[in-house]
N, C-alpha and C positions, 0 to 999 in steps of 0.2 A: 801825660796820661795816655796819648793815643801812642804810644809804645809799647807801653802796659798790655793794653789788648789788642794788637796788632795779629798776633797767633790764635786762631779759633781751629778747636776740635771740634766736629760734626759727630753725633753716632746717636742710635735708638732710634729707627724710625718706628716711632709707637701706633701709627696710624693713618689709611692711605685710601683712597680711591682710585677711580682708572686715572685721573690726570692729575690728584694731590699729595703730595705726603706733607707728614708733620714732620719736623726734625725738634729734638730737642738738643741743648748743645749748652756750654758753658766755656766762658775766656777763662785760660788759666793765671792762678794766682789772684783771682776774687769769686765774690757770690755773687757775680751776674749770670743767671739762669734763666734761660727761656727757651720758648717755642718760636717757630716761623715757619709759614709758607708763603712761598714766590709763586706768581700764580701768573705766566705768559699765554695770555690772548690775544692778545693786539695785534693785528698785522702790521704797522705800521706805526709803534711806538713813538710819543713825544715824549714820556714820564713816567714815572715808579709811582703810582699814589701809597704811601705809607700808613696804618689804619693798628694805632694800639686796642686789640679790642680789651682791654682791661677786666683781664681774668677771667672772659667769656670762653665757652666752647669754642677754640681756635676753629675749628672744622667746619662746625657749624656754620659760625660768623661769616665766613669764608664763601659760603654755597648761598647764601641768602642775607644782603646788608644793602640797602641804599645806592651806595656807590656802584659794584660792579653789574647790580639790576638796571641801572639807567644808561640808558643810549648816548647819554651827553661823556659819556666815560668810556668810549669803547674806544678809544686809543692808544688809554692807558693802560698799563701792565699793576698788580696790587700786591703790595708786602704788605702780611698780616702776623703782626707782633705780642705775643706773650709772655713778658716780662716776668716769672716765678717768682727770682729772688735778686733783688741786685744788692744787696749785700749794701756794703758802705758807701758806693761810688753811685755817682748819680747816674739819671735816667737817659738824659744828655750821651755819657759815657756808653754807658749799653747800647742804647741805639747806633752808635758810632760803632760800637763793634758788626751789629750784626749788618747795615747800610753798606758798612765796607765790605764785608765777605762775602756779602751778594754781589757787591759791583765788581770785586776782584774776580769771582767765578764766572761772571758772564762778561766781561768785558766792559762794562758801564761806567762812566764818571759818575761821581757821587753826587752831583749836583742835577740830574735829573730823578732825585728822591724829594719827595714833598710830602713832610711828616703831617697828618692831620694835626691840629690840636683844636678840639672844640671848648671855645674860651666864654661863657655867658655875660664875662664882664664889659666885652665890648658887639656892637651892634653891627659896625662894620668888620668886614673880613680883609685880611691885607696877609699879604706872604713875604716872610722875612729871608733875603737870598742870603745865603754864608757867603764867609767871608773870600774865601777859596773857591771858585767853581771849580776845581778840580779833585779836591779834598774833601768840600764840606755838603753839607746836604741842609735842606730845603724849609722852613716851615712854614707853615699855611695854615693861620688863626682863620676858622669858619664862622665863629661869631654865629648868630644865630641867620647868615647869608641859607636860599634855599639851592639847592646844588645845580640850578642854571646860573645862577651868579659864581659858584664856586668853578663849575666850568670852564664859562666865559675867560675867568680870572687864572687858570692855569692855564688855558689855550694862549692867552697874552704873555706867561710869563714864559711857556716853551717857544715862543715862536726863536725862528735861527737857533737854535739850541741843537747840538750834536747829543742823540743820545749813547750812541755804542763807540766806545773808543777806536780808534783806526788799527787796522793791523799791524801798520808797521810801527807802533808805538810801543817802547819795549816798561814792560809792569814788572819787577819784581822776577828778573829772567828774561827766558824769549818766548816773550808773545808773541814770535810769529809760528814756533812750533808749535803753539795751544791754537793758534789760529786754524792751522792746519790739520789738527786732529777734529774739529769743529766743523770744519771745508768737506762741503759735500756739492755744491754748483760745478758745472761743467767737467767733476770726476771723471775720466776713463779709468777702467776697473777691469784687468786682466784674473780669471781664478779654475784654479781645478774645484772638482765637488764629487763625492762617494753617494749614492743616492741606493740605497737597499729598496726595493719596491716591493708589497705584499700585494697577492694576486689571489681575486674572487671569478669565481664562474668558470666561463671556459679555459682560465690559464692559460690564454693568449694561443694554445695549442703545442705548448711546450712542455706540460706534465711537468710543471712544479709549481710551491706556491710560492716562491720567492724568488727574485732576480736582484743584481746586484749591478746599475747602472755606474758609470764614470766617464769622465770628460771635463772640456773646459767648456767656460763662460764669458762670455764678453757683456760689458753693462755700460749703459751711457747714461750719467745723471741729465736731466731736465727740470731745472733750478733747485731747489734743494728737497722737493718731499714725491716728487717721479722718477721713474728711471725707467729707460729701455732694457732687454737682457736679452740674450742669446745663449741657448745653451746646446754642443756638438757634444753627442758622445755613443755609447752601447753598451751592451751587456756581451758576451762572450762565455761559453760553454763547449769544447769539444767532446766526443762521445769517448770514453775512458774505458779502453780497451783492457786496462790492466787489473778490470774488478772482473772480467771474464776468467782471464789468463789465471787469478788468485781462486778463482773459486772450482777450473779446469785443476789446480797442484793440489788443494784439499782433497778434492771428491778420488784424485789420482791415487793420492798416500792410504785414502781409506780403503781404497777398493784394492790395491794392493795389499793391505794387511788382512783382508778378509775373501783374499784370492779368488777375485773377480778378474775376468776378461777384457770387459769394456766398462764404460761410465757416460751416462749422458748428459749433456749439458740443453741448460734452457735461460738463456740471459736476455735480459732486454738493455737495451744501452739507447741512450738521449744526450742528445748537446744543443744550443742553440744558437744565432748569429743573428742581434739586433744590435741596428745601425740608425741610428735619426737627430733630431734635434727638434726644441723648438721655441716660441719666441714671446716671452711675457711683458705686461706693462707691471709695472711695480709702485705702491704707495705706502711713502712713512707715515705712521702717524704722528711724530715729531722730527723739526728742522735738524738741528744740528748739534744734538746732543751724541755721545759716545754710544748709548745706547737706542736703537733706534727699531721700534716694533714696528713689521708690517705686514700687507697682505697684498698678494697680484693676484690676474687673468692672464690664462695665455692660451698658445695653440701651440703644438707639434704634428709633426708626422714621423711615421717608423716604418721600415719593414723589418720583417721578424723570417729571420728561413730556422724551421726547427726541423733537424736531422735526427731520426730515429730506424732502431731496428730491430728485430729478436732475432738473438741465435740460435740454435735448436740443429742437435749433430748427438749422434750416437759413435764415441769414439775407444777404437781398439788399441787397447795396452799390454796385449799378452808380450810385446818386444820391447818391455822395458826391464831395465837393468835396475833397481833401486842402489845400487855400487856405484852406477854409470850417472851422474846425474847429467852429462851433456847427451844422452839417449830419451830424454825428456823435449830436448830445445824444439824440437822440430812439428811435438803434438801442440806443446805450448807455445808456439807462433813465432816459432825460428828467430829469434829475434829483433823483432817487431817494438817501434819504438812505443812506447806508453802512451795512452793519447790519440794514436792516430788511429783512424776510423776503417773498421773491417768494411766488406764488401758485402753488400746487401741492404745500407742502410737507403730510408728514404727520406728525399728532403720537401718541405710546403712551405712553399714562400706567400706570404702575408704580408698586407699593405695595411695599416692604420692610421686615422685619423685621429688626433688626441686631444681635445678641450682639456684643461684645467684652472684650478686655483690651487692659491698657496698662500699658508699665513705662517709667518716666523718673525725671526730678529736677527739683527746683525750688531755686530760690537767693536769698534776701533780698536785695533788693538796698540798703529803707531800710526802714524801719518800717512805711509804705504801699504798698511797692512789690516784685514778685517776679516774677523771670522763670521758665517752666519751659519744658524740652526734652524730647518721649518720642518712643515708637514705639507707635503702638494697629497691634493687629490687629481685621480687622471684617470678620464674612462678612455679606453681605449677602442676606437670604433671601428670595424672588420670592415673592412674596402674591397675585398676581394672573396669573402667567404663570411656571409655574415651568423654563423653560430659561431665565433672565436672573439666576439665580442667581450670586454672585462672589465671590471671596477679595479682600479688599483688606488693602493694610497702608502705611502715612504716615510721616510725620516734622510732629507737633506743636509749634508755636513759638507761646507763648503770656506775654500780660501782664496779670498783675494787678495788682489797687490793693483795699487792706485799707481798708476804711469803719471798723474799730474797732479800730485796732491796738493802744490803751491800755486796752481791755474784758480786765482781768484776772481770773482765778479767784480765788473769794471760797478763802480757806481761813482753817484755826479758830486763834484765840488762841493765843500760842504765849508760852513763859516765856522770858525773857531768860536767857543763858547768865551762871553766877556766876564 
């Protein structure tokens, strides 16, 4: 029978909070239909408490029940099950599907699941261990026991008990590569990042409102929901000679066709050179899932040199040849390479101090490899000239690559479940 539903499709997530969703889902090839959520609170797991709320508001049940309101329970992690439709095959059966597909996802033997059944025909409570602790999962008749006795009575039955399978134990493949898309402790994390900034107020003193940062990243995890980060990089603008030069050959062709002598020109030309880095602390708000939202604090510093200038020249073309086009080279800047900065410009160099925050996410994509997405805000604070003060705020897009993605946490000896 447990072959039958050994394969589970997930999909429909019909409804969710910040830390729940409901999955609905059915094993193929019967009418076992239900609901479930896995609900990890516990920092230090002994057991699944398993809890059929029988056709209740899953969601509900979930946010407010007995169990996970009492402190005598806050070690345990809680599946809450909604059985729809189980078709012809018993109840037994379906639980067996869905026991499994939670402990096949998160790594768990099935015998740290412990099915409520509230049974009024008997007074004492006792829990029935399967017959497999590697396979089989848990029941715990409650009797009309009050949940310090139900407590007591699973604190006794987890004690020595392994509840998350070891890594090196291979499931149905290699659970050491799932282990390692999971492995976030002791990470070193090498990455580039494109960081577009939008600028308020004085525009840093560069006369625009947008800059376009790049650079790498260095990141140190600190156990699995901090990280260190370090980010080197700048923005880069030189002053672009050749919208001068384009708009000296228009104004040239027109005043030649309209047999003019001279043409004057009035160009203003900007580039800029920002150079910094700086150094945030970082928090998941989940361990070690693929998907992992978060938020940091940090500080950097910058200096910004912004090079500017206007042109401004009344220049004579009665000794052009419109035949000749190399009788042109010499008004239009002999040629001079694109890019590089005529003579006049001025440079103000700027020192900034930068506070910020940032909230995004990042997402495994392999074992070595993660993309993340945020939003940093960053004021930028004038150190040397204080009206060039500015609010900025980006859209981060950033790649890294994990140097130790198999550097796992040492943890202690642990007794094999009987």
């Amino acid at each position: 029978m447990k072959k039958i539903f050994s394969v589970v499709f997930f999909f429909i997530v019909v409804s969710s909070t910040v830390a729940q969703r409901v999955y609905k889902y059915n094993a193929p090839g019967s009418d076992c239909y239900s609901e479930m959520i896995f609900e990890e609170k516990a920092i230090n797991p002994k057991g699944v408490i398993v809890i059929d709320v029988k056709e209740q508001d899953i969601l509900a049940y979930s946010q407010s029940n007995a169990y996970i309101n009492s402190e005598l329970f806050k070690n345990y992690n809680f599946l809450y099950i909604n059985i729809l439709n189980k078709g012809v095959v018993s109840m037994s059966s379906c639980l067996d599907v869905i026991i499994g597909t939670v402990a096949s996802m998160n790594s768990l033997y099935k015998s740290v699941f412990y099915v409520i059944v509230n049974s009024s025909n008997s007074q004492k409570a006792y829990i029935q261990k399967a017959n497999n602790d590697d396979e089989g999962f848990n029941l715990l008749y409650a009797g009309s026991i009050e949940n310090k006795g139900i407590a007591n009575m699973l604190d006794n039955a987890t004690k020595n008990q392994v509840y998350r399978i070891p890594l090196n134990t291979a499931i149905n493949g290699d659970l050491e590569a799932e282990a390692k898309m999971r492995n976030y402790k002791r990470n070193f994390d090498l990455g580039i990042y494109l960081l577009p900034l939008f600028l308020n107020g004085a525009e840093l003193g560069i006369k625009q409102n947008a800059v376009t940062n790049y650079g790498l990243s260095l990141a140190k995890n600190i156990g699995t929901q901090f990280t260190l980060k370090a980010n080197v990089g700048g923005a880069f603008k030189r002053p672009d000679q050749s919208s001068i030069q384009s708009a000296m050959q228009s104004k040239m062709q027109e005043a030649i066709k309209n047999g003019d002598s001279t043409i004057a020109i009035d160009q203003t030309l900007s580039g800029h050179v920002m150079i910094g880095g700086d150094f945030s602390f970082k928090y998941y708000f989940v361990k070690t899932k693929l998907f992992r939202p978060y938020t940091s604090i940090g500080i950097g510093a910058y200096n910004i040199t912004a090079i500017s200038g206007r042109i401004q020249d009344t220049i004579d073309i009665s000794g052009i040849d419109p035949q000749n086009p190399s009788s042109m080279q010499g008004i239009l800047g002999g040629g001079a390479s694109p890019g590089s900065a005529p003579s006049g410009m001025t440079n103000t160099k700027t020192s900034f101090l930068v506070p910020q925050v940032e909230v995004g996410f990042e997402y495994r994509l392999a074992p070595i490899a993660k993309v993340n997405v945020s939003i940093p805000f960053k004021y930028f604070t004038d150190k040397t000239n204080t009206n060039l003060s500015t609010f900025t705020f980006g859209i981060n897009l950033g790649l890294s690559f994990t140097l130790n993605p198999g550097k796992f946490p040492r943890s202690s000896k642990q007794k094999t479940p009987k």
